[in-house]
N, C-alpha and C positions, 0 to 999 in steps of 0.2 A: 825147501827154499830154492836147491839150485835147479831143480823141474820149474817152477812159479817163474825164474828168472827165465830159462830156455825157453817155455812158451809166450811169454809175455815178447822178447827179443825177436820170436819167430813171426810172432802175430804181427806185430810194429814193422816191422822191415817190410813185412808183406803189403800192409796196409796200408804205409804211408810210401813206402818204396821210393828211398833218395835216389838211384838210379835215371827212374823214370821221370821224378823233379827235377835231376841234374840232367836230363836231356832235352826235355820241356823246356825248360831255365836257358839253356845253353841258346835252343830256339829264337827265344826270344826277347836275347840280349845281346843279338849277334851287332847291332850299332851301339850299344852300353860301350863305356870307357871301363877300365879295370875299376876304378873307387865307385861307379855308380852300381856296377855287379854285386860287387861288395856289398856297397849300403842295402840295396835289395835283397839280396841271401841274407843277410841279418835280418832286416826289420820283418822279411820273410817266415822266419824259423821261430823269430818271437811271437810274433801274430799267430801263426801254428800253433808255437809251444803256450801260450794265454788262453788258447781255446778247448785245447784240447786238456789240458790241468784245469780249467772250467767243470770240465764233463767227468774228471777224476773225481772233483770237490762234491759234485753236484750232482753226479749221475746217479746213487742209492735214494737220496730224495726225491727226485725224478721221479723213478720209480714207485716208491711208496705213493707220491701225490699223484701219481696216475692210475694207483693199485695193482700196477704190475709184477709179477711172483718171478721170484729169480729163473724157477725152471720155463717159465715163459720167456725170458730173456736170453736165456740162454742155449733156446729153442730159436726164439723167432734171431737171433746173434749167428747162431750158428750156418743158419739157413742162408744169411746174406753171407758170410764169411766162404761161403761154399760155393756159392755163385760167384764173389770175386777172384774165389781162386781156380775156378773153370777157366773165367776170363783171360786170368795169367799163363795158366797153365797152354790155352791154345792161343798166346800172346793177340789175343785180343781187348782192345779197347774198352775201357766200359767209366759209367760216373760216378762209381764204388770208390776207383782209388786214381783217377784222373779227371782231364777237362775233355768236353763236348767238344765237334769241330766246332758249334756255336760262339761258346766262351772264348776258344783259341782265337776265334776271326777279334772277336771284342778286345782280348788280354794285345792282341797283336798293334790293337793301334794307341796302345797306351804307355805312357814314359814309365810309370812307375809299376810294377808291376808285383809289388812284393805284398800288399793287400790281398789281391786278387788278380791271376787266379795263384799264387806261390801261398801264402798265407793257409788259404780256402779258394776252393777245394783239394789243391794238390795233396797238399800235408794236410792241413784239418778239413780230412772229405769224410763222407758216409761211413767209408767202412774202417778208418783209424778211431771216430767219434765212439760207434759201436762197439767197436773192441776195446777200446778205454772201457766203458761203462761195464762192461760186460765181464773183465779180467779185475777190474777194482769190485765187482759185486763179486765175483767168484774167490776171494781172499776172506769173506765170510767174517769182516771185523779185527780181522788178525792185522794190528800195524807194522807188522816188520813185514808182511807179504803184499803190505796197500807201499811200502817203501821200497820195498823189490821192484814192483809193476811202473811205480812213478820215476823209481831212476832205470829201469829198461827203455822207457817209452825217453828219457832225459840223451841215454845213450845213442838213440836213434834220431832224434834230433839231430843230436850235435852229427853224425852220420850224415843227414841230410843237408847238414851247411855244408860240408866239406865239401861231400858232394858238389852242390853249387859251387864252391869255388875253385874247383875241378872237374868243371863237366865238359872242358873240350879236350884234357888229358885220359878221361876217359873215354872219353867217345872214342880216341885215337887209338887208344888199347886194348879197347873191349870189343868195339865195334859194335854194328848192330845184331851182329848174332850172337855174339857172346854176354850183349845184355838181357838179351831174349834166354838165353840159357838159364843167366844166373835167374831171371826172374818163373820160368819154368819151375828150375829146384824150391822154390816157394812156394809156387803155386801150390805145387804137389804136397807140402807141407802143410799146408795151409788149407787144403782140402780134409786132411787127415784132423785137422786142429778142429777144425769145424763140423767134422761129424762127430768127433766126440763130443762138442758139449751140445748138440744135437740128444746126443745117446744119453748125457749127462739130465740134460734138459728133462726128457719125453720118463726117467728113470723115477727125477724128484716129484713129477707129477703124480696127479693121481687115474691117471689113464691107465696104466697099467694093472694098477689096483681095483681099477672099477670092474 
């Protein structure tokens, strides 16, 4: 249980990364008043947190009505998981676990922004969506391990609000190298997270065996 909780917490942080929301956030609510921040980091974190518990409830179904086999998932999971965390790792940009300059030009001329892009894709992007699906199939029916993953993924959440409602205290502490850091030591984690169910993956199949 307390491995299921460490990687679930690992994957989350890396995936949805409040850091990089709370800098994003900070961005582009630099004319917000304190209570419209506010209202946005919340209705932000909720629209995330609806989505992404969507993809908890619903992502084994998914799967079966697509006929996709967990070590395919957990293969083809891994693969993107691996790619996002190159990205991190050589703090480069990518639409894994952030916004496009695209989206940034769009989210920038917009009052509210807690929809999009704070909602989707910052918090509920590609590679937190996948790693929900991918960490509730890999609990294998076990409810106290589908309740570990749902309140890790709860945990980082509520991370990710704070975050926002502290993302100019941070920025002032951390600065931009030391958020590049902390998000490096994930990355590197998160590389590692991802080749195993890589190795996890290609093991349950039957390639191996053929």
């Amino acid at each position: 249980m307390i491995e299921t909780a460490g990687i679930a917490l690992a994957t989350f942080f890396a995936t949805i990364g409040p850091l990089d929301v709370a800098a994003i956030f900070a961005a582009l609510t630099t004319s917000s008043d304190v209570a419209h921040r506010r209202s946005m980091a919340i209705r932000g974190t909720l629209i995330g947190a609806a989505i992404l518990l969507l993809f908890a409830v619903i992502g084994e179904a998914l799967l079966t009505g697509f006929g996709i086999s967990l070590a395919a998932l957990r293969t083809a999971g891994g693969i993107l998981l691996l790619l996002i965390g190159i990205d991190m790792v050589f703090a480069r940009s990518s639409g894994g676990t952030s916004t496009t300059d695209e989206e940034e030009q769009e989210a920038a001329t917009k009052e509210d922004i807690s929809a999009f892009p704070i909602g989707m894709p910052l918090i509920a992007g590609p590679g937190a969506m996948s790693a929900t699906i991918l960490l509730m199939a890999s609990t294998e029916g076990d409810l106290v391990l589908k309740a570990i993953v749902i309140g890790s993924l709860l945990a980082i959440l509520l991370v990710t609000f704070i975050s926002m409602l502290l993302a100019g205290q941070l920025q002032r502490v951390l600065g931009v190298t030391g958020m590049h850091v902390i998000a490096r030591i994930f990355g590197v984690l998160l590389c590692a997270l991802a080749v195993q169910f890589i190795f996890d993956g290609i093991q349950q199949s039957a390639l191996l065996s053929a």
